[in-house]
N, C-alpha and C positions, 0 to 999 in steps of 0.2 A: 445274619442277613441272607447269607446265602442258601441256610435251610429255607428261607422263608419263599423265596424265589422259585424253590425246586420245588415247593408245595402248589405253587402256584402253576408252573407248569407242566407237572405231571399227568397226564392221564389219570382220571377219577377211577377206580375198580370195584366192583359189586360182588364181593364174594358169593357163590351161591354158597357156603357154610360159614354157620357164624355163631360165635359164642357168645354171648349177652351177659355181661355180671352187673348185679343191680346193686350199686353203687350204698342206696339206703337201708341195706340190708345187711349187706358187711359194716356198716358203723352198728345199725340197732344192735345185730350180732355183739358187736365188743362190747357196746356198752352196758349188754345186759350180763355178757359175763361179768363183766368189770363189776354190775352191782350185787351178784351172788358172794363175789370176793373183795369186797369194799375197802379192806385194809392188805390188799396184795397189788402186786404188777402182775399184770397180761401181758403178756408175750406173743405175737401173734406168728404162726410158725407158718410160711411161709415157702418150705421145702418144693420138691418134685413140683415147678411151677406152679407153686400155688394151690397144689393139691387140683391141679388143672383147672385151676382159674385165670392163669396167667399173671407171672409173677411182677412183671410190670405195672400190672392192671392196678392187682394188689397193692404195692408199694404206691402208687399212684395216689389210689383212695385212702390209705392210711394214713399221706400227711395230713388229712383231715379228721383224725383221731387224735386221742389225747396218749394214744402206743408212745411208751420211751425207745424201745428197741425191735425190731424184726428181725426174727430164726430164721435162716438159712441152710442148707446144707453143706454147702463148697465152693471154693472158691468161686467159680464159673456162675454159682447164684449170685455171691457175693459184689460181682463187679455189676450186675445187673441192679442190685439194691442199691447199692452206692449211687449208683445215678440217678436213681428215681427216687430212693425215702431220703429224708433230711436229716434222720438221727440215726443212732446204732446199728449193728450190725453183728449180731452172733452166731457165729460158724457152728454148726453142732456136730460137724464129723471130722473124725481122723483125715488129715490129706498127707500128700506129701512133703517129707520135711521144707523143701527149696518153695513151695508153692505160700508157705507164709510169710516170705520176705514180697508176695506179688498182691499182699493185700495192706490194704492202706491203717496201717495202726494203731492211728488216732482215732480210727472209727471204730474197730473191730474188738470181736470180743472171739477167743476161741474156748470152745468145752474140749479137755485134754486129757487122754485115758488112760496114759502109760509115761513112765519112768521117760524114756528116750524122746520124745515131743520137749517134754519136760527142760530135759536137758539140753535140748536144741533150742529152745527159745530161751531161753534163761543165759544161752552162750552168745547168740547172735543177735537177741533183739531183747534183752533187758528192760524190764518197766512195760512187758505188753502182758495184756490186758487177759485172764484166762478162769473158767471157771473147771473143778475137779468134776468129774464123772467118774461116780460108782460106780458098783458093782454091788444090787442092794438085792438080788434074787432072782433077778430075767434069766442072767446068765447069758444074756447076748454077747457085751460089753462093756467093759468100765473097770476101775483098778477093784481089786479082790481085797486083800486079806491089808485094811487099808493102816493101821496099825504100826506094822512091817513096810508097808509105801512110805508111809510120813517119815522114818527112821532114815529112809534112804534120800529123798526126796528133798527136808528141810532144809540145805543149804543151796539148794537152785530154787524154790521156791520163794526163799527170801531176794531173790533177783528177780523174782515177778509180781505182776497186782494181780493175788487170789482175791476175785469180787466173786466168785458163786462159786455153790457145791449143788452138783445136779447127779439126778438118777433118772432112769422111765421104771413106770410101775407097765407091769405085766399081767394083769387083770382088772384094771380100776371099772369096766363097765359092769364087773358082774360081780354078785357078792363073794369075797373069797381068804380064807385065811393069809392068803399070800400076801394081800393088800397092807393086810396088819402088820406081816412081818414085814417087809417090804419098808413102811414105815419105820418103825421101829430099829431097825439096819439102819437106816437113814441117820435118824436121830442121834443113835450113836457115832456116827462116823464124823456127824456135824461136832459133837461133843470132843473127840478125839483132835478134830482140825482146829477147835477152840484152844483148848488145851497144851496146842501144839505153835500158838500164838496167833494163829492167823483166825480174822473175825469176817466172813465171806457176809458184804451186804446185800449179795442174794442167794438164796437159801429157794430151790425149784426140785418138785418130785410131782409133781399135778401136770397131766397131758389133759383135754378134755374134761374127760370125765372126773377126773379129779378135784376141776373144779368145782363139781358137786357134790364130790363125796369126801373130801377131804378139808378139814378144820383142824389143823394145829397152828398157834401163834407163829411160833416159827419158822412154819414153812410161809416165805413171803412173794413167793411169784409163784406164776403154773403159765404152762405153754399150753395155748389153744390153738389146736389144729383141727379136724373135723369141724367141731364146734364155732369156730368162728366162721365158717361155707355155711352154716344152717342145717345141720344132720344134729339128729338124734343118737346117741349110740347105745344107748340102753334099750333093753328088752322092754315090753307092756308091762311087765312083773316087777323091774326094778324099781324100788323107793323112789331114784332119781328121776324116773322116765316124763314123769309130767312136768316137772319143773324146765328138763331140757326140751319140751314139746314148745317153748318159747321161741326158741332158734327157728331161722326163715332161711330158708334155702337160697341161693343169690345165683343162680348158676341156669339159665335159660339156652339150650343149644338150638338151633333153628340148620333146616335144611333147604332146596329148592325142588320140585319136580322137573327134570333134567328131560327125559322123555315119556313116549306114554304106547301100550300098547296093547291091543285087542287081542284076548284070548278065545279060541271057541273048548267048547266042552272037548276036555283030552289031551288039550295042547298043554306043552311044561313050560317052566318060567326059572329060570337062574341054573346054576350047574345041579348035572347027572340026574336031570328029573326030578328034583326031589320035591317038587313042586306041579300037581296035576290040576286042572282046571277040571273041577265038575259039572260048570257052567258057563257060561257066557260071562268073561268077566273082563273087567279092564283093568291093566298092568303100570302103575308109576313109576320109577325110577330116580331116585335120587343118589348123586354123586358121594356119597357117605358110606365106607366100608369097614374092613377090619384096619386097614390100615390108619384110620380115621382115626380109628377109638371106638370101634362098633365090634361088639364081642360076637362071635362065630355063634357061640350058646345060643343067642338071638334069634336064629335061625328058626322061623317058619313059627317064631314062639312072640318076639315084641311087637308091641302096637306102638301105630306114630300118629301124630294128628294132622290130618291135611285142613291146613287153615284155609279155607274160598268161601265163598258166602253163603255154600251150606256144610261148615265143618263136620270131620268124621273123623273116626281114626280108623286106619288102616294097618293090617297086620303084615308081618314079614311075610314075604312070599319066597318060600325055597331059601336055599343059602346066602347068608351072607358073603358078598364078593370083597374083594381086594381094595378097590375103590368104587364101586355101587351095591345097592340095593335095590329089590323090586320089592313093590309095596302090592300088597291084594285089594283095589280095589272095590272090587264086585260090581256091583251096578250104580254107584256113586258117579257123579261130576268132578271130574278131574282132568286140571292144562298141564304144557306146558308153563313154567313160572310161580305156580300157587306153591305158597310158603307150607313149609312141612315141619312142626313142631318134634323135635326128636325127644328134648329134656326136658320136661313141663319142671315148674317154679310149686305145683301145684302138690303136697305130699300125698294126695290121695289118687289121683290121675294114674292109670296106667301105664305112663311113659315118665314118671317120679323116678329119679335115682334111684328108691331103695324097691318099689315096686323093681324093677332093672334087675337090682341086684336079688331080690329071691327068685326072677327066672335064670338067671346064669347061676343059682348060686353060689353067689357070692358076697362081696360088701361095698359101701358105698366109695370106700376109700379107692379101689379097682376101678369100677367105672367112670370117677373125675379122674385118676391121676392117666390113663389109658388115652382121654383124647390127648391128638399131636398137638405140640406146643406151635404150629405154622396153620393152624385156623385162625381166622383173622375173630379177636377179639375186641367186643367193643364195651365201654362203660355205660351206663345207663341210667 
């Protein structure tokens, strides 16, 4: 009652930056994974806010999926999901030992990569909930020579619920022998944990792209991350790439033009000149910088769409600042207040993610997870 109060009299606020995630596009998303893998569980990963969708947002729109559980990273995601999704919860990284007596273990599920976690849960919290992580060929993390684990391991293990054996593969977008091994490793290790008594009822090595390139019975979930935001991660070349060209991107950033200013031919625009008028041009500005989630690369090189009622898009003018940018108008109509498309929804638009990401190059993963999690995001 009392939130309901403070909503009532708070001052209403219009962010001039805003993130826009479209609600029917992260379900179509799941659900079109979910029918590439008709007899598996989705997983929807959920890490680094959402992979900068915002992880509230996310967890939000998901109770309207048929998702049994949301990935996480750490605790600090964790209490975030708890509040907001209605089902599971699985931690997918190492934390501090004291830090998993702070999460709630009815819900939670932890992925656990070393002997010493092992032994810590199995001492203090018995009957909590954990899946193994390999070590199948990344060589990131995950237990190694897993044989010799199981040997040491078996009697704390039987004081815990092994429900899953997970790995990440380390090239699933592009064709690669590693892929096979990779697999392969897996398989055995699951054989080895069989063998060893314990029957994990989920069985996870599929990120993404996995989901489309991987078919063993066995393997009975895959975690979607990318892929569930609407990216492609395959090349034009890979086998996969059309099939993942179904995914719809959900992720619309918008900005405001903040001020506006008149160049004559010679005059400069943003730091150390690096920006020369050769003409008579008019100067925008919008409150969006590096600190944002606006990559410096950007610089004098991305186009943004000034949305007024004769849309254009407008290129960086000179450096990316701190918290603004100046837009090069040219001879175009431009106020203050006209809405400034920075992410287009659109994959083939100039200001698309991935467009984005081959001028900074880099990937699309970079440029979502980069904006700050304190722009106001809204559902849509």
């Amino acid at each position: 009652m009392i939130d309901f109060f403070r909503k009532l009299i708070k001052p209403k606020y219009w962010p001039l930056n805003e993130i826009q995630i479209i609600k029917r596009n992260i379900l179509e998303n799941f659900a079109y994974l979910q029918s590439i893998q008709k007899d598996a569980t989705i997983f929807p990963v959920l890490k680094s806010n959402a992979y900068g969708h915002g992880l509230k947002e996310l967890c939000q729109i998901l109770n309207e999926s048929s998702a049994k559980a949301v990935i996480v990273d750490s605790f600090p995601e964790a209490q975030i999901a708890y509040k907001n999704f209605r089902k599971k919860v699985i931690i997918l990284n190492e934390m501090p030992l004291q830090a998993y007596g702070y999460c709630r273990l009815d819900r939670s599920e932890f992925c656990v990569y070393n002997l010493a976690t092992i032994k810590h849960l199995a001492d203090k919290y018995p009957g909590a909930f954990i899946h193994l992580f390999v070590n199948t060929g990344m060589n990131r993390e995950g237990i190694g020579n897993f044989k010799e684990f199981m040997g040491q391991a078996k009697k704390h293990l039987n004081k815990l619920n092994v429900v899953g054996l997970c790995s990440h593969l380390a090239s699933a977008e592009i064709s690669s022998d590693l892929n096979d091994k990779q697999l392969n490793n897996f398989l055995n290790y699951l054989e080895i944990l069989n063998n060893s008594g314990f029957h994990p009822k989920i069985v996870h090595l599929g990120n993404s792209a996995g989901i489309f390139t991987i078919n063993n019975p066995k393997i009975n979930a895959y975690r979607a991350g990318i892929a569930l935001y609407g990216y492609n991660m395959f090349s034009p070349e890979h086998p996969a790439y059309k099939a993942a060209s179904g995914l719809k991107p959900a992720l619309r950033l918008l900005s405001t033009v903040s001020a506006t200013q008149d160049l004559k031919p010679g005059d400069s625009a943003s730091y150390n000149e690096s920006y020369i008028a050769t003409k008579a041009t008019k100067i925008a500005t919008i409150p969006f910088g590096y600190y944002e989630g606006l990559d410096r690369r950007l610089s004098s090189l991305g186009e943004f769409k000034i949305m007024n009622n004769k849309p254009f898009f407008a290129k960086i003018a000179g450096r990316v600042c701190m918290n603004l940018t100046c837009l090069d108008c040219q001879d175009n109509d431009v106020a203050i207040g006209d809405r400034v498309e920075l992410i287009s929804l659109d994959n083939s638009a100039p200001n698309s993610v991935n467009n984005l990401a081959k001028l900074e190059n880099t990937i699309s993963y970079e440029i979502l997870t980069d904006l700050q999690s304190n722009i106001h995001r809204e559902i849509i």
